[in-house]
C-alpha positions in Angstrom: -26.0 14.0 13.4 -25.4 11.8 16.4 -24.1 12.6 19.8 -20.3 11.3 20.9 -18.6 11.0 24.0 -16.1 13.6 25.2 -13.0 14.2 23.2 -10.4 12.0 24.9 -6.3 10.9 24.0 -7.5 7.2 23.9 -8.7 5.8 20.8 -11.4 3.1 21.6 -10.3 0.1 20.8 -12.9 -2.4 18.6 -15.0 -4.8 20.9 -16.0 -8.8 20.4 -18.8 -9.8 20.3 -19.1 -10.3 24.3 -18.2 -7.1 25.1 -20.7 -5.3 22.7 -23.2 -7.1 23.7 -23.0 -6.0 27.1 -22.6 -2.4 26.1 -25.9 -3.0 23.9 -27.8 -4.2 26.7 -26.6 -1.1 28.6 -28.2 1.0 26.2 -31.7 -0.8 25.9 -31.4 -0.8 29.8 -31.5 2.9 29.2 -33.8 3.0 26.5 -31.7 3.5 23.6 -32.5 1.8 21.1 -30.6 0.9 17.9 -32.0 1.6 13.8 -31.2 0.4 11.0 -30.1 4.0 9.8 -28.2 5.5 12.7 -27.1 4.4 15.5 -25.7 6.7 18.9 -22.6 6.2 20.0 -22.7 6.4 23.9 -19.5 6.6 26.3 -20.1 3.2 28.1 -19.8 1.7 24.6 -16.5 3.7 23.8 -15.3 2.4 27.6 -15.5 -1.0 26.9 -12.0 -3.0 27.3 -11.4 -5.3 24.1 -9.5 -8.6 23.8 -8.6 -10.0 20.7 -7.8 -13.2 21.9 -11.1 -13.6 24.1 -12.6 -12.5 20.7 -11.1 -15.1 19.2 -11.1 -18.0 21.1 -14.8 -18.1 21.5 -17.0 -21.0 21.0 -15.2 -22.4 17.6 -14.6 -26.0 16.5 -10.8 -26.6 16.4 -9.7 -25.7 13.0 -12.3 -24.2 11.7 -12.4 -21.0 9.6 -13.9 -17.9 10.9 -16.5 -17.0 8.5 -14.8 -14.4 6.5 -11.5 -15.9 6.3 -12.7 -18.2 3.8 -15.1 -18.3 0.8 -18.6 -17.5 1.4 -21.3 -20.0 0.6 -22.5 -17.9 -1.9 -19.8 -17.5 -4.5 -18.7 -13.8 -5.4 -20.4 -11.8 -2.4 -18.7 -10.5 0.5 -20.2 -10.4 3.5 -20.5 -6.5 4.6 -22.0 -5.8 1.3 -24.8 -6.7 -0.3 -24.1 -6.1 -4.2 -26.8 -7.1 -6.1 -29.9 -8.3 -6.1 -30.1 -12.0 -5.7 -32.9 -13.2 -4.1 -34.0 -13.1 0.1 -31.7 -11.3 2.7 -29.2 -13.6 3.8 -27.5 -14.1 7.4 -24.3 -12.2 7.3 -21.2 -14.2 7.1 -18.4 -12.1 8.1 -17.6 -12.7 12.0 -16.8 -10.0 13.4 -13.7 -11.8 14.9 -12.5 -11.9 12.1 -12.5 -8.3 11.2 -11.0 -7.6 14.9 -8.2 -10.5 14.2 -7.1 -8.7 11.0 -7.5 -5.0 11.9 -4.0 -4.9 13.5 -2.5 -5.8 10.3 -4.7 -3.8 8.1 -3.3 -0.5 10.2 0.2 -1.8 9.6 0.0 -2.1 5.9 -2.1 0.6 5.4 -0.1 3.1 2.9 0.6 6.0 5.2 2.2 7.8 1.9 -1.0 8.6 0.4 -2.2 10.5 3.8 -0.1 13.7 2.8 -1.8 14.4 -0.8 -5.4 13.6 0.9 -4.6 15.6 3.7 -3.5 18.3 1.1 -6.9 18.4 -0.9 -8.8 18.1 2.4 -7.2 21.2 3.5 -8.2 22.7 0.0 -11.7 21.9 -0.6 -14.6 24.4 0.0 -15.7 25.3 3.5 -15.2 24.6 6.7 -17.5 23.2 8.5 -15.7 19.8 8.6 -15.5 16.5 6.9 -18.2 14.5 5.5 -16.4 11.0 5.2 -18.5 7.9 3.9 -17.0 4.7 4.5 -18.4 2.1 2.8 -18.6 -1.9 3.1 -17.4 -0.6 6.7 -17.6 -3.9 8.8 -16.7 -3.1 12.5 -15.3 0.1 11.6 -11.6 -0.4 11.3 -10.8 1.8 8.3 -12.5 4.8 10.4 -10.1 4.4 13.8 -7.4 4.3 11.6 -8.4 7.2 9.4 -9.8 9.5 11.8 -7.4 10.4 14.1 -5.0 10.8 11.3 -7.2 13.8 10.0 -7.4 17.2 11.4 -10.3 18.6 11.7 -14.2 17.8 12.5 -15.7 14.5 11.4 -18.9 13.1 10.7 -18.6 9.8 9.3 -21.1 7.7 7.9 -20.6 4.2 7.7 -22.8 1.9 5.4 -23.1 -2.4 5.7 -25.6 -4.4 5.3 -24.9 -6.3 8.6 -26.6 -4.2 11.0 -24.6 -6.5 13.7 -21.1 -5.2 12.7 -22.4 -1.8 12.0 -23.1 -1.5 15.9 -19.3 -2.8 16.7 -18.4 0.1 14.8 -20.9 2.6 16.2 -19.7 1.6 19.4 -16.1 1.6 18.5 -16.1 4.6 16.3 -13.3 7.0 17.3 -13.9 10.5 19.5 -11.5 12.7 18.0 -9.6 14.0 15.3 -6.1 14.7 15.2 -6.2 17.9 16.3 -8.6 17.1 19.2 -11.7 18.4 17.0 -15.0 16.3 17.3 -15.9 13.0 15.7 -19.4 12.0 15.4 -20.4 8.6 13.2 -23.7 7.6 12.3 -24.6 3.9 10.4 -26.8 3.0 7.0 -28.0 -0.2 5.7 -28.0 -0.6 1.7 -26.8 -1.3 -1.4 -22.9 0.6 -1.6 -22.7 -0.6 -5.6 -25.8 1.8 -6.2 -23.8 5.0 -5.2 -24.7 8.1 -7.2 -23.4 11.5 -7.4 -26.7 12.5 -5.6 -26.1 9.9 -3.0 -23.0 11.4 -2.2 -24.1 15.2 -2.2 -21.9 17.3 0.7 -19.2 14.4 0.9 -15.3 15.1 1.6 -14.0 12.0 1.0 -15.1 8.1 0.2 -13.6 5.1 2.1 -13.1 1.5 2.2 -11.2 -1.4 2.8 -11.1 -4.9 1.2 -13.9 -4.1 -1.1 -12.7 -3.5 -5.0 -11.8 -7.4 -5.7 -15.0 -7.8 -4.8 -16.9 -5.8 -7.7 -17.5 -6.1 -10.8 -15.8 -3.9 -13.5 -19.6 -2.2 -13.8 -20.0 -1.9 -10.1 -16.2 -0.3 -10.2 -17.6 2.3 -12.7 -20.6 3.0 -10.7 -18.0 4.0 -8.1 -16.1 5.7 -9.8 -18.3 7.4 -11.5 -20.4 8.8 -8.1 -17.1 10.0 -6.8 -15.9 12.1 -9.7 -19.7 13.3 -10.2 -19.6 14.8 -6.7 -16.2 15.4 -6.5 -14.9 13.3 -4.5 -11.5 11.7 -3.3 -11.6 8.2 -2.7 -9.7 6.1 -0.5 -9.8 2.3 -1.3 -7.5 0.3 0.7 -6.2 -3.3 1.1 -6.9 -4.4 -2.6 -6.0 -8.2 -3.2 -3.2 -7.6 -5.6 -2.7 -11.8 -6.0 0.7 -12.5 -4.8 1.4 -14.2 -2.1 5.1 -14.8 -0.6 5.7 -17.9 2.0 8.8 -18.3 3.7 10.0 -21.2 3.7 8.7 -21.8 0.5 6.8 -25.1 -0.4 6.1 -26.7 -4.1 2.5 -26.4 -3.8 2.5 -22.4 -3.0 2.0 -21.2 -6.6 -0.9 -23.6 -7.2 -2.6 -22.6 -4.0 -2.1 -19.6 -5.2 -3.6 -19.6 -8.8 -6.3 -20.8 -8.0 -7.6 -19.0 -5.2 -6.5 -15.9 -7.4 -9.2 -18.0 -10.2 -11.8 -18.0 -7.4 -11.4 -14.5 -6.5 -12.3 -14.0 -10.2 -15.3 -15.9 -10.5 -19.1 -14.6 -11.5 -17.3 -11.6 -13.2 -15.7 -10.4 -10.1 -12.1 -8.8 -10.6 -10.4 -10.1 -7.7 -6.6 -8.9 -8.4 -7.8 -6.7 -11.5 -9.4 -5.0 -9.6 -7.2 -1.8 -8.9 -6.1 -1.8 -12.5 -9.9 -1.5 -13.8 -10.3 0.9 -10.8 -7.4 3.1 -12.0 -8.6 3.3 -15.3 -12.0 4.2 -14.3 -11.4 7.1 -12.0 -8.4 8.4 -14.6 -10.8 8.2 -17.3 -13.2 10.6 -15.8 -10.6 12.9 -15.0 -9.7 12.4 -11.1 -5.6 11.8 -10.6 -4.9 8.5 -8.9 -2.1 7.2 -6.7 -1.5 3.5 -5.7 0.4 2.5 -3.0 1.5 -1.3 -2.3 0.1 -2.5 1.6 1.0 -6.0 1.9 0.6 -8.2 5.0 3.5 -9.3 6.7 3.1 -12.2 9.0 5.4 -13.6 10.8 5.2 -15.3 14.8 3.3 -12.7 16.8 0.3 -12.8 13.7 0.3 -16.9 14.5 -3.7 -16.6 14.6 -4.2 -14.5 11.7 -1.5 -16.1 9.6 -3.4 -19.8 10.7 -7.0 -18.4 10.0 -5.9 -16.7 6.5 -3.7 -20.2 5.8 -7.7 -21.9 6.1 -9.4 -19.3 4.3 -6.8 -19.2 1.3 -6.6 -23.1 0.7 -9.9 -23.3 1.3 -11.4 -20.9 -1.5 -8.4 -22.6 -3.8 -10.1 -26.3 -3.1 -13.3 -24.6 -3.7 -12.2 -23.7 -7.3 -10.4 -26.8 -7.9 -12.1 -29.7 -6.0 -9.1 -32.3 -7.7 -6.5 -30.2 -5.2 -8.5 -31.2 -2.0 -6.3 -33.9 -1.0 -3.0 -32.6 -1.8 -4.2 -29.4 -0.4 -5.3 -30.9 2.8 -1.7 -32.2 3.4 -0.2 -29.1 2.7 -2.5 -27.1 5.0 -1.8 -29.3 7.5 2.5 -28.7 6.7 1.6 -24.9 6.7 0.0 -24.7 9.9 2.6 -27.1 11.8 5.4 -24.7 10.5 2.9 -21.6 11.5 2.0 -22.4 15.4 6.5 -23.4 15.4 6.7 -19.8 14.7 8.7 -20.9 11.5 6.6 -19.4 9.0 6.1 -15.8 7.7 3.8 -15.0 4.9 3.7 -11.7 2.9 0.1 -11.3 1.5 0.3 -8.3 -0.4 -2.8 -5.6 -1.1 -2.5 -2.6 -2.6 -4.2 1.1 -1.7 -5.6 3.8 -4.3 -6.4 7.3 -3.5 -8.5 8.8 -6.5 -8.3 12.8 -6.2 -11.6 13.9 -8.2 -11.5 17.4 -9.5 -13.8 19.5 -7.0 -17.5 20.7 -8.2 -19.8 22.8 -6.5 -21.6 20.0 -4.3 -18.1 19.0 -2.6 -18.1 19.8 1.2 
């Protein structure tokens, strides 16, 4: 288990790329150096000040997509996870400004209702020697400084990607303390999260992530699922594309754009927006009780950036499934993103969260 930096009040907030950088070279300077499977979080890395708009503004082509917003080059694979085996390792291709231009918006629509009943079979579950929370598909680590100061209690969170970039962001970045003051300590894993077993999670309190369900396959859902009930236990899976998308003003193009990106999130057998209906029916069917909880995006002027960079991503993964919309599409991108930087346009992009309450067994922590 891996060393943290004192308790403090102050949350950390997530670094860009700059800034971790520098707090990585701090560490080699000192002859720390970073693995694959853990990683030590250090108190110059939790001191670094954070940007988002230096993050943001880096060295980009104007108008181009962060990589993340928009679809990847390999059809049905998200960046942070690798989810099957399809050949040589690949570059990673979510930025992690991307991750730090959405995490502000991910906290806000989080579904703070289904804390109490987690809370509630935290409190209940055997022993005490503090939570074992795996977050998985964990990019820079948002889901955990949301999370963990919302929890009493000690923490040890271990947070899996297969980008070992964005795995140190949220090493660096990992929170020092629960709600109650008690300790956090993180470590990091590279591998596989869609090979999850019962084993695998042996000892765990709870299972996190974020953005990752529309991303599976109903099989890979099932593998979940069923490595969560097998060890009993609860799972929190957040920010589930739910496939609506509301645009005010509205324009006549919207519910094309909108079918068929919803068609591209469903491509190679991925469930994109059936995803937390296949999910539901897989953790109720091995017996855990599940809640859902609607966490939509709202965007309006002061999300301008994230509102212009999801605007790209969205027609752009909609052209990618219909190339015959391209033109059209390119006009309306271009209406959208007038109206967007006028501060005219707000944009509810709506997600939804599921907390899966296992029945307990005897390898819960």
């Amino acid at each position: 288990m891996n060393r943290t930096a004192q308790a403090s009040g102050r949350i950390p907030a997530q670094p860009g790329p700059r800034q971790a950088r520098i707090a990585g070279s701090a560490r080699q300077e000192r002859g720390v150096g970073m693995q694959d499977m853990n990683a030590v979080v250090t108190e110059e890395a939790h001191a670094v000040p954070v940007n988002v708009s230096d993050a943001v503004t880096g060295p980009q082509e104007p108008g181009a997509v962060i990589p993340g917003a928009g679809p990847s080059a390999r059809p049905g694979e998200r960046a942070t996870v690798r989810l099957r085996e399809t050949g040589p390792e690949e570059p990673a291709r979510y930025a992690p400004e991307w991750l730090e231009l959405r995490e502000p918006a991910d906290a806000d629509a989080r579904a703070h209702d289904l804390l109490d009943p987690l809370r509630i079979r935290l409190a209940n579950l055997p022993g005490k020697a503090g939570l074992v929370i795996h977050d998985l598909g964990c990019g820079t680590g948002s889901m955990g400084r949301w999370l963990a100061p919302r929890l009493d209690g000690a923490q040890h969170w271990i947070l899996h990607d297969r980008d070992p970039y964005l795995l140190h962001f949220a090493a660096v970045a990992s929170p020092r303390s629960a709600a109650d003051g008690s300790r956090v300590t993180v470590e990091t894993r590279r591998g596989d999260v869609a090979r999850l077993t019962p084993d695998a999670l042996r000892g765990a309190s709870l299972v996190t992530a974020s953005a990752l369900l529309d991303v599976l396959t109903r099989e890979e859902i099932e593998t979940l699922a069923e490595a969560c009930t097998g060890a009993g236990c609860p799972a929190l899976l957040t920010l589930s594309v739910a496939g609506r998308v509301e645009l005010t003003p509205s324009h006549p193009m919207d519910a094309e754009i909108a079918e068929a990106f919803n068609a591209h999130q469903r491509r190679d057998g991925l469930l994109g927006p059936d995803s937390v209906t296949v999910a539901c029916e897989a953790f109720s069917e091995r017996g855990a009780t599940v809640r859902l909880h609607p966490s939509a995006w709202r965007l309006g002027p002061d999300e301008s950036q994230l509102t212009a960079q999801w605007l790209r991503g969205w027609v752009g993964a909609a052209v990618e499934q219909r190339p015959d919309l391209a033109a059209r599409a390119e006009r309306y991108l271009q209406d959208r993103l007038a109206a967007c930087e006028a501060g005219e346009l707000h944009a509810v992009v709506h997600h939804s969260d599921l907390l899966a309450l296992s029945r307990p067994t005897g390898s819960a922590a």
